[in-house]
N, CA, C and O of each residue as an XYZ file, in Angstrom:
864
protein
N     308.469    160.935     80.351
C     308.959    161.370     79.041
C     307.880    162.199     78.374
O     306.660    162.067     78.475
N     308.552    163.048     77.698
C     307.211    164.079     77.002
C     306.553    163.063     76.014
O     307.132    162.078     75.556
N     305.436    163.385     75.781
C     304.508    162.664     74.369
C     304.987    163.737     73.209
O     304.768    164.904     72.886
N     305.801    162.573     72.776
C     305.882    162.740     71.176
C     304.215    163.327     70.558
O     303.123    162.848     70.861
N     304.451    164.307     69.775
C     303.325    164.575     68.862
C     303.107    164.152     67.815
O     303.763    164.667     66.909
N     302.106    163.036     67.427
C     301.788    162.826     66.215
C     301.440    163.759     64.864
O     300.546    164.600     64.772
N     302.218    163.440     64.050
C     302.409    163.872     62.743
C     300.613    163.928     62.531
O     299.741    163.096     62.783
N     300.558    165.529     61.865
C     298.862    165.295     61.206
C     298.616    164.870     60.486
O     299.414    164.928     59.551
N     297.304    164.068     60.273
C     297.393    164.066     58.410
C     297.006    165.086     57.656
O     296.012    165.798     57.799
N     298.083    165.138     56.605
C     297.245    165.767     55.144
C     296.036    165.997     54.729
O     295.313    165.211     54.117
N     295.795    167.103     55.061
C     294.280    167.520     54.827
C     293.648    167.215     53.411
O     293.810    168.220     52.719
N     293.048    166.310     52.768
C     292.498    165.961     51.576
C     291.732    167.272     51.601
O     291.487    167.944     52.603
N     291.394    167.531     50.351
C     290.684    168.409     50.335
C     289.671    167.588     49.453
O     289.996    166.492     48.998
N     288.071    168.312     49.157
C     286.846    167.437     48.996
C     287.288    167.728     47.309
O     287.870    168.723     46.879
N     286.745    166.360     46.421
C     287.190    166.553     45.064
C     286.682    168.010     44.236
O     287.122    168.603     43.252
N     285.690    168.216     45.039
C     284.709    169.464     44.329
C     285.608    170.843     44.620
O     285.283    171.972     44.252
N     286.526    170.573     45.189
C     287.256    171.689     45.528
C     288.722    171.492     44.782
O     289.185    172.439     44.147
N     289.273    170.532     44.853
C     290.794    170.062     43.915
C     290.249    170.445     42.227
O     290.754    171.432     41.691
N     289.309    169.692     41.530
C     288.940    170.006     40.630
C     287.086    170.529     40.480
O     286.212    169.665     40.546
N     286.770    171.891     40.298
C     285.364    172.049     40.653
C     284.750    171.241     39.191
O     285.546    171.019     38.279
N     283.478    170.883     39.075
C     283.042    170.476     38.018
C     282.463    171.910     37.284
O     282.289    173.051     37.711
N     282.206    171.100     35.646
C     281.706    172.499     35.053
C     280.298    172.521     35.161
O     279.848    171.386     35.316
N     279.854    172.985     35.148
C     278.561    173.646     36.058
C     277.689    173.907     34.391
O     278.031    174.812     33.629
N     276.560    172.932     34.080
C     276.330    173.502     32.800
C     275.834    174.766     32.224
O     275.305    175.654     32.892
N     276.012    174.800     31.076
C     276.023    176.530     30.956
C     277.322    177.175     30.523
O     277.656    177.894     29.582
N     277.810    176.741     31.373
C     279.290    177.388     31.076
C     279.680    177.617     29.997
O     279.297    177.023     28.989
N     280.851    178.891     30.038
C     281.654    179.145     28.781
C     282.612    178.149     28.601
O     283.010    177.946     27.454
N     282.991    177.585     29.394
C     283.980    176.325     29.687
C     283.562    175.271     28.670
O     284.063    174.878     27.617
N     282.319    174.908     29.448
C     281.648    173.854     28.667
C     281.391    174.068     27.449
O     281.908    173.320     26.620
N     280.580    175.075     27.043
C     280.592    175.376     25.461
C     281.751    175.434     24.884
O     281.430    175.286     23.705
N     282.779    175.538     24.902
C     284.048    175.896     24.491
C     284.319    174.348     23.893
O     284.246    173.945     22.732
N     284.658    173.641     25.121
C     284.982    172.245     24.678
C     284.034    171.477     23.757
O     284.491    170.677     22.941
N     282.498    171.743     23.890
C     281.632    170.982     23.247
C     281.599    171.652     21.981
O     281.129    170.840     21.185
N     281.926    172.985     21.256
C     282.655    173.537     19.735
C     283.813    172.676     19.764
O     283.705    172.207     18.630
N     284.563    172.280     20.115
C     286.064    171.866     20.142
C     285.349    170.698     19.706
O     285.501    170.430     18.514
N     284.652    169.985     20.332
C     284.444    168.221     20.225
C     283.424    168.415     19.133
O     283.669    167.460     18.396
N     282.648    168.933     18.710
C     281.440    169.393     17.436
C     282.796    169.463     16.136
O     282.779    168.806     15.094
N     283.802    170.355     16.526
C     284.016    170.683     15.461
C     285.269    169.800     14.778
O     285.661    169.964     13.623
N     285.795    168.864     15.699
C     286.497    168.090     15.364
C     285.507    166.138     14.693
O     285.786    165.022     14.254
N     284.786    166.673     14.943
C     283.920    165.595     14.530
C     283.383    165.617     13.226
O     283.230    164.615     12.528
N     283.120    166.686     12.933
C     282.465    167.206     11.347
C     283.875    167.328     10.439
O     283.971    166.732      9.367
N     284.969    168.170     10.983
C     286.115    167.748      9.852
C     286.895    166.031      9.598
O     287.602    165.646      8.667
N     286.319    165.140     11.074
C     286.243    164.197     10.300
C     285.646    163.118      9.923
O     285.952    161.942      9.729
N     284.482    163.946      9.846
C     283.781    163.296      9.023
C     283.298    164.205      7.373
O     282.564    163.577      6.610
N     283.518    164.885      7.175
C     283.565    166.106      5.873
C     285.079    165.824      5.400
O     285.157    165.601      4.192
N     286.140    165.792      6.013
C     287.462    166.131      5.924
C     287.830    164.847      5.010
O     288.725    164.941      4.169
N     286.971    163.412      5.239
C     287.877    162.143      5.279
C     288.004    162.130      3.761
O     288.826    161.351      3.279
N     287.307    162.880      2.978
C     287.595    162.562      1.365
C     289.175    163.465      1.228
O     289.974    163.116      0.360
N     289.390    164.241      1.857
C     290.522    164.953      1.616
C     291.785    163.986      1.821
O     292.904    164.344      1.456
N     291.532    162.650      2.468
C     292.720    162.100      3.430
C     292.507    160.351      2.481
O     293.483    159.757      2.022
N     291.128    159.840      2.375
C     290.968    158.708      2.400
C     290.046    159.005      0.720
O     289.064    159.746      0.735
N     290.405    158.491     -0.319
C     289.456    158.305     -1.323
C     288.400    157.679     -1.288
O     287.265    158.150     -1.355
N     288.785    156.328     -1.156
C     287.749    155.028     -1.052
C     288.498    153.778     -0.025
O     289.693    153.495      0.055
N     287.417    153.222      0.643
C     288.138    152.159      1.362
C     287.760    150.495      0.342
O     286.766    150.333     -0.365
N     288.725    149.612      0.541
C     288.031    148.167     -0.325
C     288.186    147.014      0.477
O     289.198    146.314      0.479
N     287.243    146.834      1.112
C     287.159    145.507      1.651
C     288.090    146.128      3.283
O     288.041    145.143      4.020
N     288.588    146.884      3.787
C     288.901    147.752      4.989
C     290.126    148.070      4.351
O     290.730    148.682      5.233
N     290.761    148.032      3.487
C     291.784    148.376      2.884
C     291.605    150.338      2.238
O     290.826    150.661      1.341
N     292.335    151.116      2.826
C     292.199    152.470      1.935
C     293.138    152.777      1.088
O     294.320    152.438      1.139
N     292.575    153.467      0.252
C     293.297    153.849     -0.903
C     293.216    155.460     -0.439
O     292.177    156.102     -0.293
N     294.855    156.036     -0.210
C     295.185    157.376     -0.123
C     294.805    158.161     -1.258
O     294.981    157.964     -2.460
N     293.992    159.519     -0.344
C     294.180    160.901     -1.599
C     295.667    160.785     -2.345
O     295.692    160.467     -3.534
N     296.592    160.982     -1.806
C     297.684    161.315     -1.944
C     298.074    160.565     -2.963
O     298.733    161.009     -3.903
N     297.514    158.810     -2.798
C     298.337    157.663     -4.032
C     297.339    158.078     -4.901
O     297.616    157.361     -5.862
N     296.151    158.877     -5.326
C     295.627    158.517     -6.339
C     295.807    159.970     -7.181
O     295.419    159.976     -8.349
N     296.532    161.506     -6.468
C     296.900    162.507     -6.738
C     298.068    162.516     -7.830
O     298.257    163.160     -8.862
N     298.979    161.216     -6.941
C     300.266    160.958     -7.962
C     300.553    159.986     -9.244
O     301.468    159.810    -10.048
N     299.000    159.351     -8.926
C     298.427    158.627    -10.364
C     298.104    159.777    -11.359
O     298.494    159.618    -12.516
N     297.507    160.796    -11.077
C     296.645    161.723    -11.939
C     298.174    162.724    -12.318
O     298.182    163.342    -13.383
N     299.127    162.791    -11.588
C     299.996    162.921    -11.785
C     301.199    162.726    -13.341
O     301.644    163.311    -14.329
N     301.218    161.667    -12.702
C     301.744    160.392    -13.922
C     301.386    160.925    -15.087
O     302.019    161.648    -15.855
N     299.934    160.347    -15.161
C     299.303    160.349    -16.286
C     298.872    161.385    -16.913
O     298.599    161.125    -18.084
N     298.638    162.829    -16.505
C     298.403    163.878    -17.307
C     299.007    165.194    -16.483
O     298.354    166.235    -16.548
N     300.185    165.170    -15.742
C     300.873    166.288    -15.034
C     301.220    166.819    -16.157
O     300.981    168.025    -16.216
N     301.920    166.145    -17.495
C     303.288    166.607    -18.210
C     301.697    167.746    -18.831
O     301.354    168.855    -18.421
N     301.274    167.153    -19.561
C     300.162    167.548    -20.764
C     299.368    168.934    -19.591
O     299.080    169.987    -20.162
N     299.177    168.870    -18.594
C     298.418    169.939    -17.945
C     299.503    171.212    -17.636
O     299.257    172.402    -17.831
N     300.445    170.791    -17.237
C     301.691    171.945    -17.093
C     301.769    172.853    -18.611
O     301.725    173.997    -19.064
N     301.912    171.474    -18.982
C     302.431    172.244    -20.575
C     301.372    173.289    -20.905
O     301.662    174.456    -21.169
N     299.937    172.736    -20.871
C     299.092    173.734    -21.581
C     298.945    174.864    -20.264
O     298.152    175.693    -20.709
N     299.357    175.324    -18.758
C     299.602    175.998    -18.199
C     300.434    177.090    -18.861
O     300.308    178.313    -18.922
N     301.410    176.143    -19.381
C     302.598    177.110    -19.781
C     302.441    178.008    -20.949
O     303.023    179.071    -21.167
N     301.539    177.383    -21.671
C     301.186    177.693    -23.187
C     300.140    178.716    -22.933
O     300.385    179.751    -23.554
N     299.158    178.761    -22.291
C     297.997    180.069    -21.736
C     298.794    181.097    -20.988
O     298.327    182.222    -21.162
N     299.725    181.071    -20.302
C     300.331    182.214    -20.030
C     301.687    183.039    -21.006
O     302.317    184.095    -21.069
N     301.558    181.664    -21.667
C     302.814    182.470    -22.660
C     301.626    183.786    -23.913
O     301.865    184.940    -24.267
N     300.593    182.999    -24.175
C     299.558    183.655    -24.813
C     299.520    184.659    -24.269
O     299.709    185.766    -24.773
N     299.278    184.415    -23.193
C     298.168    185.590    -22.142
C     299.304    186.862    -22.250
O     298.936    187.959    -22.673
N     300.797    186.606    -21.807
C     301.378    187.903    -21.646
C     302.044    188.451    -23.262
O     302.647    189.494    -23.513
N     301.687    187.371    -24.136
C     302.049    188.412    -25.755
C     300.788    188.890    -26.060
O     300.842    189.640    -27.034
N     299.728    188.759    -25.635
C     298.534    189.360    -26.179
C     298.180    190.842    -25.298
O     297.599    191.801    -25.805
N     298.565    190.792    -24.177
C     298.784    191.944    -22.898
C     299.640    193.083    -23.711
O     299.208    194.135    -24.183
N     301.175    192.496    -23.742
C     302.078    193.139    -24.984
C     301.768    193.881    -25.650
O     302.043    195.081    -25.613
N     300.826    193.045    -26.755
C     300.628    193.849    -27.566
C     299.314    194.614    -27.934
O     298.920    195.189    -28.949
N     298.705    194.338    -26.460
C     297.703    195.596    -26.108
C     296.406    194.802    -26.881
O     295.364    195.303    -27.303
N     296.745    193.723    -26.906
C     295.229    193.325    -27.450
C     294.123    192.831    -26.579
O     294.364    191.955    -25.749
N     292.935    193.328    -26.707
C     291.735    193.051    -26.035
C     290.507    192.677    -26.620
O     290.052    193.192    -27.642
N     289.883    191.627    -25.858
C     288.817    191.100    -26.409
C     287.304    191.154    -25.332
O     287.034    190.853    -24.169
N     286.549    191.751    -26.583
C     285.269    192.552    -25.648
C     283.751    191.270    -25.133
O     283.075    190.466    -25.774
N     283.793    191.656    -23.832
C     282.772    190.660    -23.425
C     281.867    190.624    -24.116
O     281.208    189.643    -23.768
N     281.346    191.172    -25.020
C     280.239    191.008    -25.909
C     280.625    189.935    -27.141
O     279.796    189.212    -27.694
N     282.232    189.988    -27.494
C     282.601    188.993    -28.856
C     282.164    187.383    -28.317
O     281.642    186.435    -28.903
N     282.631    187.577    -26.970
C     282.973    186.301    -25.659
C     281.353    185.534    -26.228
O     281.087    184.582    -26.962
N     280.485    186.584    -25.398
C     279.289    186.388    -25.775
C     278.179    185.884    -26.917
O     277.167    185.227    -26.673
N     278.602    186.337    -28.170
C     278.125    186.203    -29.164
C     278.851    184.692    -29.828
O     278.304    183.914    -30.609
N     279.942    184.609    -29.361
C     280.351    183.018    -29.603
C     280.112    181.997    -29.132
O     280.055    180.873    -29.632
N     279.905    182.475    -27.785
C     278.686    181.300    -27.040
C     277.752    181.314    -27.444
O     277.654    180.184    -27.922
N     276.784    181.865    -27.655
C     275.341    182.242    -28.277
C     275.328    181.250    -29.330
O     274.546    180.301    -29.271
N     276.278    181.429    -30.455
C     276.745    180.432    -31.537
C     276.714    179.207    -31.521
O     276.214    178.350    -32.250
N     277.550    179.205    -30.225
C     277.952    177.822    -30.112
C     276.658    177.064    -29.466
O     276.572    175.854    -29.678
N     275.475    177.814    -28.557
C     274.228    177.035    -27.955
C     273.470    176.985    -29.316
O     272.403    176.377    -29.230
N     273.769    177.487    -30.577
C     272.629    177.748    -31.349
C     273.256    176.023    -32.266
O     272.420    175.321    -32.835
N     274.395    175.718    -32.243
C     274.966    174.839    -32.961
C     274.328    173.561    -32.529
O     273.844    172.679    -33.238
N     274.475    173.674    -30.458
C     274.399    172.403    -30.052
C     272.239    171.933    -29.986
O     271.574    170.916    -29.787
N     272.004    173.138    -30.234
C     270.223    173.138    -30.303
C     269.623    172.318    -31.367
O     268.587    171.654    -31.334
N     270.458    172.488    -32.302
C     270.517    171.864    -34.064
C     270.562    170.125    -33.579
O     269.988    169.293    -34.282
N     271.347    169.698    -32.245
C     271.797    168.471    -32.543
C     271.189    168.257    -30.975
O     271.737    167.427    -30.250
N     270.326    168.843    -30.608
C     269.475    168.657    -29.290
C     270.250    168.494    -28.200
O     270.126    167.687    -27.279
N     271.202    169.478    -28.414
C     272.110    169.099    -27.026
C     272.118    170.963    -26.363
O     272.004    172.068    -26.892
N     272.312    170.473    -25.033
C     272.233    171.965    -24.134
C     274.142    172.548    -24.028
O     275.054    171.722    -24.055
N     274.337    173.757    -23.938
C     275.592    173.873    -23.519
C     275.951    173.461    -22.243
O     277.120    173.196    -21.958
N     274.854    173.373    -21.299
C     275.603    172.634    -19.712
C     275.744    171.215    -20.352
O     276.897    170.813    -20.502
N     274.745    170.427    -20.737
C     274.992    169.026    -21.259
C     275.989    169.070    -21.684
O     276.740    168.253    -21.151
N     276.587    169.850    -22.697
C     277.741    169.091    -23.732
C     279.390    169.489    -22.541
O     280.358    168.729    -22.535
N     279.310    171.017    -21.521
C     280.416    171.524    -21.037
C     279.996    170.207    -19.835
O     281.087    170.114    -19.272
N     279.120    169.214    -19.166
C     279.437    168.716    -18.400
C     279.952    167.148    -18.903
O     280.614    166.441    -18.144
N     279.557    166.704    -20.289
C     280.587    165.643    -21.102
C     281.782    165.566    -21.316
O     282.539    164.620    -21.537
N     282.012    167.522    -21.169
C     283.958    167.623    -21.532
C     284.519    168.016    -20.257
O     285.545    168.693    -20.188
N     283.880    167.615    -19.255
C     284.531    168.231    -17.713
C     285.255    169.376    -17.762
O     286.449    169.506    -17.493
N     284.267    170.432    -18.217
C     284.491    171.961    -18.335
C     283.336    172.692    -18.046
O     282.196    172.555    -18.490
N     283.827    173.551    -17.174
C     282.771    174.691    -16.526
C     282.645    175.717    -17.693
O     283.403    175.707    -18.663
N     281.568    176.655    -17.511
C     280.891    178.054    -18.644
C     282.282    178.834    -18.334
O     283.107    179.185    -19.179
N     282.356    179.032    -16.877
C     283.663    180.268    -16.900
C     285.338    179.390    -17.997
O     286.146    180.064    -18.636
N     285.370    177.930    -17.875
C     286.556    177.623    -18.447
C     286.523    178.265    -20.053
O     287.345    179.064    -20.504
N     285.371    177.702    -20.761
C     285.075    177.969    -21.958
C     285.369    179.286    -22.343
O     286.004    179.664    -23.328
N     284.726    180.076    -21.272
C     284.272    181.641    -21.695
C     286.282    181.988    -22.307
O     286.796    182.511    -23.296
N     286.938    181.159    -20.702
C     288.366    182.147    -20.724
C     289.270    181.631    -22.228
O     290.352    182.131    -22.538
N     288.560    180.534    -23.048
C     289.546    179.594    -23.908
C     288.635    180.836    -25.388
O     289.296    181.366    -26.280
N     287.359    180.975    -25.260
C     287.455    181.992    -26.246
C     287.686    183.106    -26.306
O     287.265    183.830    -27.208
N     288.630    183.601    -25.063
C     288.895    184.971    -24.896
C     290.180    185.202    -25.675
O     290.438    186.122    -26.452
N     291.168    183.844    -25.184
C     292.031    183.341    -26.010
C     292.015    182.955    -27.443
O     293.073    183.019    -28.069
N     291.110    182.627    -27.929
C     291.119    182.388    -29.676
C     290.668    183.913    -29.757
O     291.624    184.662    -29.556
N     289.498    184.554    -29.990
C     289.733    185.884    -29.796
C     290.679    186.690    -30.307
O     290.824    187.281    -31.377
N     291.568    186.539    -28.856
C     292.396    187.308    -28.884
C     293.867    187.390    -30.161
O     294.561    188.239    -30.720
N     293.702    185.910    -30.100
C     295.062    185.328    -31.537
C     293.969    185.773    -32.607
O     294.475    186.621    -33.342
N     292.795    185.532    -32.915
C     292.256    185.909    -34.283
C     292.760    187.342    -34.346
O     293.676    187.520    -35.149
N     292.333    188.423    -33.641
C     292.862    189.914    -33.474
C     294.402    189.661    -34.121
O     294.865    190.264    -35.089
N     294.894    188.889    -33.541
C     296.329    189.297    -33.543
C     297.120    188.748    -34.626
O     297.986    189.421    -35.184
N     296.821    187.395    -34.985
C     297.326    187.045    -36.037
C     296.400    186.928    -37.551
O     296.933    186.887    -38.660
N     294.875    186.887    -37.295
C     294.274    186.809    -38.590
C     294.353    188.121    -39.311
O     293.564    188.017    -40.250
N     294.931    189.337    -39.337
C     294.971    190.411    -40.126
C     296.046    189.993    -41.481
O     296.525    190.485    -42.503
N     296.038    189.188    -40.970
C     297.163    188.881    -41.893
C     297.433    187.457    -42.542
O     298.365    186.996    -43.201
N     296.420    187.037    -42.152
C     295.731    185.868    -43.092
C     294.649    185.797    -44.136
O     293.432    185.650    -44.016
N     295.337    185.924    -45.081
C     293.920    186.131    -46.541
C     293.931    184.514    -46.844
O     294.765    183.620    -46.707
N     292.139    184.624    -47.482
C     292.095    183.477    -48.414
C     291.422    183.916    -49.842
O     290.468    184.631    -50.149
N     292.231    183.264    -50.449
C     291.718    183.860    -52.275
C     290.339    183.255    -53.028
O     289.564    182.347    -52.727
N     290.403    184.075    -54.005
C     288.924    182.876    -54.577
C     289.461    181.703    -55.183
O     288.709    180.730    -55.235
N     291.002    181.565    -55.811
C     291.643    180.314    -55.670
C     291.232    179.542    -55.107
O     290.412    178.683    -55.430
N     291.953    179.808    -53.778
C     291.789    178.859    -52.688
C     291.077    178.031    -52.229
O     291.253    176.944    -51.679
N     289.745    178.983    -52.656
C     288.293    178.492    -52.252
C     287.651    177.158    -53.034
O     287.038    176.151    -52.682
N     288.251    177.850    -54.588
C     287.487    176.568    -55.609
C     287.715    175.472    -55.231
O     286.998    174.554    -54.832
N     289.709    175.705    -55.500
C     290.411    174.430    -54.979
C     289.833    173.755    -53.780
O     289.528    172.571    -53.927
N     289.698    174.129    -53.000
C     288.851    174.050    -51.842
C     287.696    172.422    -52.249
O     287.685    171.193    -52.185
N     286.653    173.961    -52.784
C     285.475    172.972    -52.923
C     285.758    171.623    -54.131
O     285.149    170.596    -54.432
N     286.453    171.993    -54.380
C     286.737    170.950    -55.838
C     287.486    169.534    -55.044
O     287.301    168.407    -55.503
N     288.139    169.720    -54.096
C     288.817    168.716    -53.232
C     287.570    168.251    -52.558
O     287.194    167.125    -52.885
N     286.852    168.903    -51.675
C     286.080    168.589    -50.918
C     284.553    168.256    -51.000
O     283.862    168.194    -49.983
N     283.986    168.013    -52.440
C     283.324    167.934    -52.763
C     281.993    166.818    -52.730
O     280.776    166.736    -52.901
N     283.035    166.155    -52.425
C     281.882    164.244    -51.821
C     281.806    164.649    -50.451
O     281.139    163.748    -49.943
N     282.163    165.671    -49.328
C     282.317    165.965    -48.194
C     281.326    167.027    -47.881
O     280.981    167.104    -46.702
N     280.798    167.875    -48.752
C     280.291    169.271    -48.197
C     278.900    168.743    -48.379
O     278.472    167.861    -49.123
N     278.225    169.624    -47.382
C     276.867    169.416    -46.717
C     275.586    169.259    -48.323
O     275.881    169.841    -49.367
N     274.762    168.732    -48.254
C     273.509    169.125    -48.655
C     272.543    169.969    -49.024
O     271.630    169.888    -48.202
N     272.254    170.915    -50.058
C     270.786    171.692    -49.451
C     271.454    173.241    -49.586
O     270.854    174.315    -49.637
N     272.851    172.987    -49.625
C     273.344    174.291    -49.426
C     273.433    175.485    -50.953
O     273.375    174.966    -52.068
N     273.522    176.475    -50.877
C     273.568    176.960    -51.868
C     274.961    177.531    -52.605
O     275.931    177.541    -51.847
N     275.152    177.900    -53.661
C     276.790    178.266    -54.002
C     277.423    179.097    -53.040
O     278.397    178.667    -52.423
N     277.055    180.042    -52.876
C     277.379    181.129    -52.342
C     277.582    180.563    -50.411
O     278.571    180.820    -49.724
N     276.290    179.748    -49.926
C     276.845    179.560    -48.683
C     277.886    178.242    -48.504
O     278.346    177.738    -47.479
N     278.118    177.791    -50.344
C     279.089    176.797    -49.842
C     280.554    177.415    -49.711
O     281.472    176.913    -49.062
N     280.603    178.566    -50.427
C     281.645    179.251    -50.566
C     282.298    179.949    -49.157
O     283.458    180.041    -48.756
N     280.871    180.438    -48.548
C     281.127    180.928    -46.991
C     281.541    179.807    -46.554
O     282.740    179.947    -46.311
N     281.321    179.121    -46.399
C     282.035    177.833    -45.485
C     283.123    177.044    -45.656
O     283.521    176.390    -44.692
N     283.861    176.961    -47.037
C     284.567    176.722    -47.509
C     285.641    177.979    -46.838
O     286.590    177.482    -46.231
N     285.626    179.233    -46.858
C     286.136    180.213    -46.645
C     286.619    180.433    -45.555
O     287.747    180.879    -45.346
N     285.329    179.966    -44.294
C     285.466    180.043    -43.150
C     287.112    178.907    -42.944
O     288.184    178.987    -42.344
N     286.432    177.961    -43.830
C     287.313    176.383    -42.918
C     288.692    176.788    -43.520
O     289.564    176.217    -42.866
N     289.252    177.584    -44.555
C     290.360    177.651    -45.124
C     291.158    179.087    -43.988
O     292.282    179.170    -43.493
N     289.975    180.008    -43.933
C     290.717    180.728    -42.959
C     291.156    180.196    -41.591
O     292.145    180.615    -40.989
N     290.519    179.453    -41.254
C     290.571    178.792    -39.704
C     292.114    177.674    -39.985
O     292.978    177.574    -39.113
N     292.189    177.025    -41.164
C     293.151    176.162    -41.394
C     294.456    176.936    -41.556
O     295.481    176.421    -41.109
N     294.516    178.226    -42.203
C     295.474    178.716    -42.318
C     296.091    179.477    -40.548
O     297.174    179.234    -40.017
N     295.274    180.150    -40.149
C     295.075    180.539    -38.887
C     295.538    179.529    -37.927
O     296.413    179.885    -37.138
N     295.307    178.908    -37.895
C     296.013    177.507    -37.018
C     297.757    177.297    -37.306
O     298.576    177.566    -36.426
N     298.166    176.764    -38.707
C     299.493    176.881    -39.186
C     300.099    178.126    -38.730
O     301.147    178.229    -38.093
N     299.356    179.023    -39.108
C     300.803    180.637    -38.600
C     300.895    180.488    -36.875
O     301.947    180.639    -36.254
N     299.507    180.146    -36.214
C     299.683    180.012    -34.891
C     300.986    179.237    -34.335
O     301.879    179.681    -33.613
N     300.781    177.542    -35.058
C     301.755    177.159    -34.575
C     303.052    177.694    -34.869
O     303.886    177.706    -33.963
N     303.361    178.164    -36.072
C     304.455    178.786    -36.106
C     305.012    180.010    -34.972
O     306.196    180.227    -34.717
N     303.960    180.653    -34.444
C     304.150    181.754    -33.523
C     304.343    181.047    -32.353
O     305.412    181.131    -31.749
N     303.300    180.262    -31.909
C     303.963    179.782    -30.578
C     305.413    179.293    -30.745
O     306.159    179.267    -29.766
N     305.763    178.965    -31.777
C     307.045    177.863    -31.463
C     308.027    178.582    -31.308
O     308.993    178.161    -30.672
N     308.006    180.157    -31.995
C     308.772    181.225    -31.891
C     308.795    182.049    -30.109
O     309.655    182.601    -29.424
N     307.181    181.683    -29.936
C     307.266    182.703    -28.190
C     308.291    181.633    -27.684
O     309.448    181.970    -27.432
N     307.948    180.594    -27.565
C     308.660    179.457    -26.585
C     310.106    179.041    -26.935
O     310.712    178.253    -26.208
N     310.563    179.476    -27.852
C     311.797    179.656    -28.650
C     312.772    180.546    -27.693
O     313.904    180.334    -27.256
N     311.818    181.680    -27.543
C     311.994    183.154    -26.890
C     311.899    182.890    -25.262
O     312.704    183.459    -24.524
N     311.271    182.342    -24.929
C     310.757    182.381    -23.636
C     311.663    182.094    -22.498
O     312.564    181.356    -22.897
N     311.794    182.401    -21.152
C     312.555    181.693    -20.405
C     311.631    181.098    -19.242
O     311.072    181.646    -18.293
N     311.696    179.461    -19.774
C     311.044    178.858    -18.844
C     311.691    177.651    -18.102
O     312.393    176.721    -18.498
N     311.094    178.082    -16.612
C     312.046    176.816    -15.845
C     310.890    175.856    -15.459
O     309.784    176.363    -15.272
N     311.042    174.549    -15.326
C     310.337    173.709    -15.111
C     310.960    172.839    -13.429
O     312.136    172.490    -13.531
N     310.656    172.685    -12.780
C     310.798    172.162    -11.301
C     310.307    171.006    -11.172
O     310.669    170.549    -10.088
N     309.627    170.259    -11.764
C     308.801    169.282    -11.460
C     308.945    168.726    -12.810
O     308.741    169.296    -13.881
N     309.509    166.957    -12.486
C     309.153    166.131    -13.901
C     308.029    165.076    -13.461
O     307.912    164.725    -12.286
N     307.257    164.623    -14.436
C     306.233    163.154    -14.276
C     306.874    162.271    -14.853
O     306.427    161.125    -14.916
């Protein structure tokens, strides 16, 4: 009888040949070791984005403490969103502009105020969790309403007596007639200035068409 031929075996091939190793140096290798570098640093940099604080192994989510801050001051932060752009585009309107130098000279003011009471303007803007640029943009905004609505706010010498005659157990020390009168003047224009404001906003937003998408 003929001899049957045995079946060959399957040539294994040597592992260095099925899969070669990476050979260090490589672009291979560097590739993966950025890949593994860089997944390691986002999480460990990243984890405040995901994890606030852990308590006792328990975490407390970004996310649950986003919709706390939510809650509690979404309505009041929208709103005054809404209220700086309603400003922003009647003051555009009506072509009014306010010069980096006014910006300037009111800060200046305002460091010369807080010097009096030994306080720095970073000290006092880092007590009200407000940056120099927030400030700068909120007096660009008064500014801009003084331009626009104080032309048309007088205060009389009436006003003024009455003024000081009310306020009289209240006003400063040391001062003289004349600078009590400036100050008296100042605070009556600023008081009146405020009232027509609110009256104007209540009129833009009267006017306005605003949609809101989101309740707290």
């Amino acid at each position: 009888m003929p001899k049957t031929k045995s079946k060959a075996k399957p040539k294994v091939e040597p592992v260095s040949k099925v899969a070669p190793m990476i050979k260090p140096g490589s672009k291979k290798l560097v590739v993966i070791s950025v890949i593994i570098l860089a997944v390691g640093v986002l999480g460990y940099f990243g984890k405040g984005f995901l994890v606030a604080a852990v308590v006792n192994g328990h975490p407390i989510s970004r996310i649950s403490i986003d919709a706390e801050l939510e809650k509690q001051g979404g309505q009041k932060v929208l709103d005054s969103q809404v209220t700086k752009i309603l400003i922003n585009q009647e003051l555009s309107s009506k072509k009014i502009v306010v010069a980096d130098s006014d910006v300037d000279s009111e800060i200046k003011k305002i460091e010369n105020q807080l010097k009096t009471q030994n306080q720095t303007l970073d000290s006092a803007l880092a007590a009200q969790g407000m940056t120099k640029t927030e400030l700068m943009a909120q007096i660009k905004i008064q500014k801009g309403i003084e331009k626009l609505l104080g032309q048309d706010v007088k205060v009389t010498e009436e006003d003024i007596s009455k003024f000081l005659e009310e306020n009289k157990q209240y006003l400063p020390e040391g001062k003289s007639d004349s600078e009590l009168k400036q100050l008296a003047a100042e605070q009556l224009q600023q008081q009146k200035l405020d009232e027509k404001f609110q009256t104007w906003l209540a009129e833009l937003q009267s006017k306005a068409k605003i949609y809101k998408f989101v309740k707290f």
